[in-house]
N, C-alpha and C positions, 0 to 999 in steps of 0.2 A: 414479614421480617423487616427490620429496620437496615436504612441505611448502613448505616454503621457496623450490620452485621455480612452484608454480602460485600465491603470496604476489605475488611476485613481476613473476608474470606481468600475473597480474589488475591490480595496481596501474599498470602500465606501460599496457596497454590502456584502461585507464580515462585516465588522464591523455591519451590519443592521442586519444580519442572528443572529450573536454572540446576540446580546440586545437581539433578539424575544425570543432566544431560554431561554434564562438567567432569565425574565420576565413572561414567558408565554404568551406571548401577543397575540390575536388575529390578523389572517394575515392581514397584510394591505401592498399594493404595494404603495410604495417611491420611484419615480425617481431619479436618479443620479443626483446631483448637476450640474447645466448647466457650463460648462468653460467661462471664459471668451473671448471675438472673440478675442485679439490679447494676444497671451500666454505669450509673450516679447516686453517690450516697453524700449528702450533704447537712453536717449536724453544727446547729452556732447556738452559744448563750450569751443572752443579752443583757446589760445593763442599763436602764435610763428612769432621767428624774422629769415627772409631769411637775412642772407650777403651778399650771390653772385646771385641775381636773373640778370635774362638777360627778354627782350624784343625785338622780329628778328626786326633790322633795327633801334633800339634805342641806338647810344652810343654816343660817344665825342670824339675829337682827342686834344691830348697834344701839347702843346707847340713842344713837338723833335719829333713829329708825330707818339706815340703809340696811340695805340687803348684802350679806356676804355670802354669796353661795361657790365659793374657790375653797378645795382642798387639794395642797400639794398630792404629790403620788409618787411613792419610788415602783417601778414595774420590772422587775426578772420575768426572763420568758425565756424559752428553750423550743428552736426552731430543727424541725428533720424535713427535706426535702429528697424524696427520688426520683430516677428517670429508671423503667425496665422495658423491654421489649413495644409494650402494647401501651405505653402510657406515662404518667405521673401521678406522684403521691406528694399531700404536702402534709403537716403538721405541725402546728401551734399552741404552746402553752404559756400564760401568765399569767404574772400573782400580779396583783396591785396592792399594794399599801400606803390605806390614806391616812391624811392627816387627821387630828382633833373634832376638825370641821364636819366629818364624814362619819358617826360614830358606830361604834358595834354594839350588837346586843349586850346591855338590858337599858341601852337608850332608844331612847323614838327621833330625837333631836339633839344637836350639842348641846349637853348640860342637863338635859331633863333625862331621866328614866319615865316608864310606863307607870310609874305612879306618882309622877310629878316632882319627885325628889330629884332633887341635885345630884350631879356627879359627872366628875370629868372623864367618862368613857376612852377606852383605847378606840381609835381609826379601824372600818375595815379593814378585814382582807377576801379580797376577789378575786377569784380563781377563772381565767375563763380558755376554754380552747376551745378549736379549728381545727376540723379536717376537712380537704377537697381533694379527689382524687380523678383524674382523666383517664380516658382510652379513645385515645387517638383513631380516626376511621382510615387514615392511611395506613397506619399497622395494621389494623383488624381487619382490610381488603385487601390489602398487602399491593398498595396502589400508590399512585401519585397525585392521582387525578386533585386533590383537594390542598394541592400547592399551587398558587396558580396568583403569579405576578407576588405582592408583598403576603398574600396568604401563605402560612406554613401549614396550616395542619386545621381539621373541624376535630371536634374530641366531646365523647360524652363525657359529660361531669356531673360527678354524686357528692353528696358532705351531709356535716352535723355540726352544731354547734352545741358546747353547753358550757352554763355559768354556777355558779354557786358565792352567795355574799353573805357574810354572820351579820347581817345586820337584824333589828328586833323582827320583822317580816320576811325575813328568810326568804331572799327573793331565789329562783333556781328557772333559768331559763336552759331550753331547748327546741334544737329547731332541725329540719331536716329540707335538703335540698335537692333539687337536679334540673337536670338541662341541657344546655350544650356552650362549648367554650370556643369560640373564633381565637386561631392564636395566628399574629402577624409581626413582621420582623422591622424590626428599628435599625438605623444607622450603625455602625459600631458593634456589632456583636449584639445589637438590644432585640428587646423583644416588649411584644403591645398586646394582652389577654383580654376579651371581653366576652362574658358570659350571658347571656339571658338565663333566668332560672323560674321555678317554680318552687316557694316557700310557702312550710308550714311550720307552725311556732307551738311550743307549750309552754306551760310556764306555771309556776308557785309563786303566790303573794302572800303575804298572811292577813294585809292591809283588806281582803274579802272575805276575809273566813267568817263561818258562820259563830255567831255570838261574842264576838270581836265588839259591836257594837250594841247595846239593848235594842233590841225590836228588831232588829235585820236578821231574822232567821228563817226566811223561805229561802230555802237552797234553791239556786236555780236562777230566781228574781232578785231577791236582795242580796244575798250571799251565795256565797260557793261551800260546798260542806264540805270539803277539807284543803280551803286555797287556790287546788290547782284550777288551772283554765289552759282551754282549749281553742285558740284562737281560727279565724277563718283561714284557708289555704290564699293566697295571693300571689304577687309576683317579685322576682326581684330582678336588680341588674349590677353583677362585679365586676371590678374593671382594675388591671394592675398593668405597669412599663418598669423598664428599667433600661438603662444605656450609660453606656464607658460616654466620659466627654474627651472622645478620641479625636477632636477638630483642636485641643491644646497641643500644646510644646510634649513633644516625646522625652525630655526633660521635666517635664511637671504633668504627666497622664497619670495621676493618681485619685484624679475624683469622678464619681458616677452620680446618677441623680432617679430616683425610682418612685413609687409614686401608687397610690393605691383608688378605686371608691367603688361607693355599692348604693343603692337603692332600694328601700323595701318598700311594698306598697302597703296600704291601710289593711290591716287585717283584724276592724271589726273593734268594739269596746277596749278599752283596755282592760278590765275589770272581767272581760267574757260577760258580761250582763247586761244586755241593751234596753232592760228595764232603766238604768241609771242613767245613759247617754247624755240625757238635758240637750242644749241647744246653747247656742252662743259660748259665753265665756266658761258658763259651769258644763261643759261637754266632754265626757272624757272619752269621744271616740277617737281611734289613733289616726296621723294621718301618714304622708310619706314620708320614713323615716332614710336622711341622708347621712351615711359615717366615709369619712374622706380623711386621707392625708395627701394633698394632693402633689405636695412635693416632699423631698429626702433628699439633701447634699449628704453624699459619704465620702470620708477622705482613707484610701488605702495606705493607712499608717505605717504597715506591715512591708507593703511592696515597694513601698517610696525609705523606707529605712535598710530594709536587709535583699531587695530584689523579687524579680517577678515572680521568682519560684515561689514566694508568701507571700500571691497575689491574696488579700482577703483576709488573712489568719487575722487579724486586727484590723475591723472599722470601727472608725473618731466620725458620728455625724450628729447634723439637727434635724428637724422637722419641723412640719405643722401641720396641724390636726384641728379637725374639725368636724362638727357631729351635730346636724341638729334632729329635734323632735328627738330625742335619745329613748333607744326602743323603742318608739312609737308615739310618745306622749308627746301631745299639740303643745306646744311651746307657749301658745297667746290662750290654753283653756287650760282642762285640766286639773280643777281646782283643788289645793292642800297638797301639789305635787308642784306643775308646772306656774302656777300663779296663787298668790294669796287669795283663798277662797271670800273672808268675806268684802277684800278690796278690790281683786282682781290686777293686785300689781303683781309687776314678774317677779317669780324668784331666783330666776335666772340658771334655772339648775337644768333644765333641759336642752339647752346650747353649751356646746364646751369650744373652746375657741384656745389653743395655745400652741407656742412655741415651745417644743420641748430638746431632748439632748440625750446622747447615750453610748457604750462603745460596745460594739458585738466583735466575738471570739469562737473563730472554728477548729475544730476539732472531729 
């Protein structure tokens, strides 16, 4: 049982002793108020606008032959987080909506269709969610032992991701995880999560399917007969804080600063087909792929206008983001994706590099 449940208790029994004795009341046993199953229910929607989002193998060339591979991105997301008994639940959902630069099906590139014809295609939309769920090993021995100086808690941790993009290759990733979550406390009410995990990836391209291309139709070796691929299991590493900047003026404590990254390791061709690998710059095996936003200014707009009671109902913040090898594609190979195959210049679509902006609302 948690904390907060024998707090609880104690306090409730104590107040029960005080009345009898106050009253003289004849004994009568009163159980403790049941808790409710989830102790924390926490739901926010978000709004924010990417400027420099990237898409690996989505860009344009100029007129004097630079490279434009930036599509803005509007991104809505709807965030639930819980705390019950034995653990935590988190959950994530966004769309992304790109610009021009980033096209949907029935283009392959801005401006072209799959049979070479012109047309100015609508922008994706990408759909991707998060789940991670913990169970704390101090709830589940119903111990202490594993607080111990800035440790709070060891916690198994399970999830899944999945994607979905309408672009012409219908790309649909999935992937599943677990491990264990170190969670440790920050200054100020914060908190510092670091996970090790063990990842495995699926995924749909159409960019492999079989007869996609004349002559590439050994499933297996040239192609995949219906897309999907199976990537090798690997490892990864997540890592999130967040902290009140409680060292300001108690007259201006209204911003926090929070902060995210991860790690995946190489898991194997990206294509699933290590007949194609190549070597050097034509190799499209994946390497370690890093997605970070390593900082978040939030300004509590809500609590610095109407008071602490609407701590949060309105954050005003920025960020920056950053993502290289984007799902796994080598950034310096990868050729007709990450670099112009028959030049080997960058396209610059597998590093996404930006400042972006947004206001989240709880409810």
């Amino acid at each position: 049982m948690s904390f907060r449940y024998y707090a609880l208790a104690a306090v409730f029994t104590l107040e029960l002793a005080g009345v009898a004795s106050a009253a003289d009341l004849p004994a009568k046993s009163t159980p403790p108020p049941e808790l409710p199953f989830f102790l924390i229910v926490d739901n926010r929607v978000t709004f924010s606008w990417m400027p420099n989002g990237t898409d690996p193998g989505m860009y344009s060339v100029s007129p004097d032959g630079t490279i434009n591979s930036k599509t803005a991105k509007q991104v809505y997301s709807f965030t639930h987080f819980d705390a019950w008994v034995y653990g935590t639940n988190f959950f994530t959902i966004s769309m992304f909506k790109s610009g021009h630069n980033d096209p949907a099906n029935p283009c392959v590139s801005p401006g072209v269709t799959i049979t070479s014809g012109a047309a100015n295609c609508a922008g994706t939309t990408d759909v991707y969610g998060l789940v991670r769920s913990t169970f704390g090993w101090n709830e589940l021995f119903n111990t202490k032992a594993f607080s111990v100086g800035p440790l709070r808690n060891v916690s198994f941790e399970v999830g899944l991701d999945a994607e979905v993009q309408n672009t012409f290759f219908s790309p649909a990733k999935r992937d599943v995880v677990g491990g264990l979550q170190f969670a440790f406390d920050l200054p100020y009410k914060g908190y510092f999560n670091l996970a090790p995990l063990a990842y495995w990836e699926f995924s749909h391209n159409g960019f492999t399917q079989c007869g996609f291309f004349p002559g590439a139709n050994v499933p297996g070796v040239t192609c995949n007969s219906d897309g999907n691929v199976s990537y090798r299991p690997t490892w990864a590493v997540e890592a999130n804080y967040y902290m009140d900047l409680g060292f300001l003026p108690e007259n201006i404590q209204f911003w926090s600063i929070s902060g995210r990254a991860a790690w995946y390791g190489p898991k194997g061709d990206s294509t699933g087909l290590p007949f194609l690998s190549g070597s050097g710059r034509f190799s499209t095996a994946t390497k370690i792929e890093f997605n970070s936003e390593p900082i978040r200014l939030t300004f509590d707009a809500s609590k610095a206008f109407y008071g602490p009671k609407y701590s949060h109902f309105v954050d005003l913040w920025v960020a920056y983001r950053y993502w290289q090898n984007k799902f796994g594609n080598d950034h310096n190979a990868a050729p007709g994706v990450c670099t112009v195959a028959a030049t080997g210049q960058s396209t610059n679509t597998c590093t996404e590099s930006t400042v972006y902006g947004g206001i989240t609302m709880k409810f």
